[in-house]
N, C-alpha and C positions, 0 to 999 in steps of 0.2 A: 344550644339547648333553648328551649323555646319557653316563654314567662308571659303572662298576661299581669299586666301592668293593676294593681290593686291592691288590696291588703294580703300581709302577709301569708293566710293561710290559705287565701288562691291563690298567691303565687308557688309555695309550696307541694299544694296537689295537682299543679301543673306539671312540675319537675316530676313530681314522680310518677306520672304517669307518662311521659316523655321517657323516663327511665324503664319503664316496667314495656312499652312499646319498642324500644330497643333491643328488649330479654326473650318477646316471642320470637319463634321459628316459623320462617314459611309452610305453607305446606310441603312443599318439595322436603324442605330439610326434616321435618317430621316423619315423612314418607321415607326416607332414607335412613333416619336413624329407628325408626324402626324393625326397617330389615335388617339392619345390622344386628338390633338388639337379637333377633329371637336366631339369627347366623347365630354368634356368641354365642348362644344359649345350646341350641342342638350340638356347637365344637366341643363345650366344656361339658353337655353331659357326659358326648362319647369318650370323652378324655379321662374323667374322672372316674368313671366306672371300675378301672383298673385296680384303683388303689387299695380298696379292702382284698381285693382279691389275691395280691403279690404273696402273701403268706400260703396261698392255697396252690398258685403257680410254680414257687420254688418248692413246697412239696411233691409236689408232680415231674418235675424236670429229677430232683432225684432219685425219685423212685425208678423212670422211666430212662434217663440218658445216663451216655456212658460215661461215668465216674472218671477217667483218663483222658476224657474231653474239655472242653471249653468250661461245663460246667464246673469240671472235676478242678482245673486249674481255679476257677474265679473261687471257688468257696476253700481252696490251697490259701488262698489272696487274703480273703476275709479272716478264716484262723489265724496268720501271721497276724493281722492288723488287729486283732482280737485280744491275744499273746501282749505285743507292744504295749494296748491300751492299761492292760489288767483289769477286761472285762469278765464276768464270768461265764463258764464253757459248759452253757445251755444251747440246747437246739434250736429255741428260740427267739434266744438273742443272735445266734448264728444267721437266724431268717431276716429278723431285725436288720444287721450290717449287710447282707448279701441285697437285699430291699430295694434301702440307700445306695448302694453301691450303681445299684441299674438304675435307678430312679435320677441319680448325679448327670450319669451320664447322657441322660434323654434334656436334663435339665444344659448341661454343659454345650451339646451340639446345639441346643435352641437360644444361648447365648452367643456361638459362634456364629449361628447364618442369618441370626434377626438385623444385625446392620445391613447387611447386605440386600436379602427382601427389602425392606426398606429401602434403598436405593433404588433396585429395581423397579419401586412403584413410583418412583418419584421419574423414573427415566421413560419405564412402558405403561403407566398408568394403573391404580390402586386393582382396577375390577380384573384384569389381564391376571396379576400375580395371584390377586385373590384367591382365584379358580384355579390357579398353576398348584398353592401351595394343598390346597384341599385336595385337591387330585392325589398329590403326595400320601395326605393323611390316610386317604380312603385307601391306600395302596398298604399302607402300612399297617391299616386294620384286618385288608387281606392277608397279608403273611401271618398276622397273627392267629386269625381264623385257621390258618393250615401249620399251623406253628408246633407239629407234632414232638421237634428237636429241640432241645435251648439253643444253637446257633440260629433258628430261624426266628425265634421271639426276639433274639438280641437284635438280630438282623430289622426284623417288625420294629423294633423300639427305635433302633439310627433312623430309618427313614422318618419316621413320627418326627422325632427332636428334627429332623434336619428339614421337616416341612411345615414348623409350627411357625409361620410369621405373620399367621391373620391377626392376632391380639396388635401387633404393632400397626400393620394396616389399617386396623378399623380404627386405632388413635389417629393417624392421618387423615381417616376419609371424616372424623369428628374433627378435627380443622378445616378441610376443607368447607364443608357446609353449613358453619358456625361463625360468629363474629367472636371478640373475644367475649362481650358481655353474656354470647349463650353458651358457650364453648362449656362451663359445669352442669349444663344440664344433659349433651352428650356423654361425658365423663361418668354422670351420674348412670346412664343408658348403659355403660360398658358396666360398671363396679356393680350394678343390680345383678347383670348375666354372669358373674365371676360366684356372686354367691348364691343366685336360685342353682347355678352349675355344680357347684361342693356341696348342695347340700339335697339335692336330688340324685346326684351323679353315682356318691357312693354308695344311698340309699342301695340305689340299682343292680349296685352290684354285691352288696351284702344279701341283698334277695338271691341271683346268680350262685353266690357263696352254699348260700341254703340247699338249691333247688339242686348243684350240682354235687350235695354229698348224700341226696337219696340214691338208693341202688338201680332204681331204673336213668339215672341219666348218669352212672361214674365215668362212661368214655365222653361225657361232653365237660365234666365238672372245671376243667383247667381253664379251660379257653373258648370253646367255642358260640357257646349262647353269648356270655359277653360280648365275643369278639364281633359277632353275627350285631349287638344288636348296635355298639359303637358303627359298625360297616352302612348300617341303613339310615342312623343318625347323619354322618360323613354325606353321604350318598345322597338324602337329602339339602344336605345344607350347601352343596356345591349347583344341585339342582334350583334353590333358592337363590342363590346369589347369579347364575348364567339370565335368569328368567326374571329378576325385579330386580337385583340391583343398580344401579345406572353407575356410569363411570362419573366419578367427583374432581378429577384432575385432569383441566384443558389440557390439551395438547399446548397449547402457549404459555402456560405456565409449567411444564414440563424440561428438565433437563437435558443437554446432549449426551451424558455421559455418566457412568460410574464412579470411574474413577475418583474423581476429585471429593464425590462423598465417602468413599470407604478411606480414599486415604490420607483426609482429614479427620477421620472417627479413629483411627489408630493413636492419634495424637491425644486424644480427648480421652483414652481408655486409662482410670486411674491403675 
């Protein structure tokens, strides 16, 4: 650290300006976490959108699917687990646990494959998986868009949970292009997108909610406008990331292998 020899309070606002020159970012790095930021931002709107809506989807799925199906067993599922709790046997708290129920599970697979994407970025490089797992997403907002059956929404949902590993990605590619002293102002770049994303996201779909219990749009009210517009958000944000974002992880700081990261992370799993 660098001092100019004098009284104490130029020596002082040396240091911290020594400090404060250590905490900007390159341009490059700027340039980078910014496309990351408003990636995040487009993921978590499409993401979000769903969630006021779950109430209005599993009315649809019963009114419309067959009761001795997939549907008919899961909401079998929820009354036992309802029963058990000695919750009370409204149809609304019915909607409540059946919710949760899908909402666990989307959460559950995106706990299973996030070690894993992660390795894979560290093997074939952040921008490669990136795109791989968005692809996923987008694929998963299609089913939902045609998601006329409850096995094809549930269906719609595995793939989503099983292709959400850009939130851990972009923590990666904010190491990569951060020292430690900038490394919370990237942080700060992800946790801004997490909450303009909640709090735009559901707006969006409480509007969808509305629009889809007028009588001229009740065959789209379940799924499809949301689904349509999560699809263009996705669709976007992979188009973003092929076109500006640059790969943040040399090839020579790159690993040979999988392995030895996943099956070290099994150990580490409390």
């Amino acid at each position: 650290m660098k001092r100019v020899v004098g009284d104490d309070g130029g020596s002082k606002a040396t240091t911290a300006q020594t400090d404060s020159d250590k905490q900007k970012l390159s341009a490059e790095s700027r340039r980078t976490l910014t496309i990351l930021f408003l990636s995040l931002l487009l993921d978590l709107l499409g993401f979000t959108v769903i969630l006021p809506l779950m109430p209005s989807l599993l009315e649809y799925y019963g009114r419309n699917d067959d009761q001795n199906g997939l549907f008919g067993r899961l909401l079998t599922t929820v009354d036992s687990f309802r029963d058990f709790v000695g919750a009370p046997q409204t149809q609304k708290f019915n909607i409540v646990l059946f919710g949760g129920l899908i909402g666990s599970l989307f959460s559950f697979l995106q706990f299973l494959v996030s070690p894993m994407i992660g390795s894979l970025s560290d093997v074939y490089g952040r921008r490669a998986v990136m795109i791989t797992t968005m692809i996923g997403v987008v694929l998963s907002y299609v089913l939902w868009a045609v998601s006329y059956s409850f096995p094809v929404f549930i269906l719609a949902r595995i793939v989503g949970g099983m292709s959400k590993g850009n939130v851990g990605i972009s923590a990666a590619i904010v190491t990569d292009v951060t020292t430690p002293a900038q490394r919370s102002k990237g942080i700060a770049a992800i946790g801004i997108a997490f909450s303009l994303g909640f709090l735009f996201g559901p707006t969006a779909g409480a509007l969808f909610s509305i629009l889809g219990s007028t009588s001229e749009a009740q065959t789209y009210s379940a799924f499809q406008y949301p689904a349509l517009f999560s699809l263009v958000l996705a669709a976007g944000d992979v188009l973003l990331i092929y076109v500006l974002l640059p790969e943040t992880l040399p090839v020579q700081r790159r690993v040979s292998t999988i392995y030895g990261h996943t099956h070290g992370l099994i150990y580490h799993i409390p």
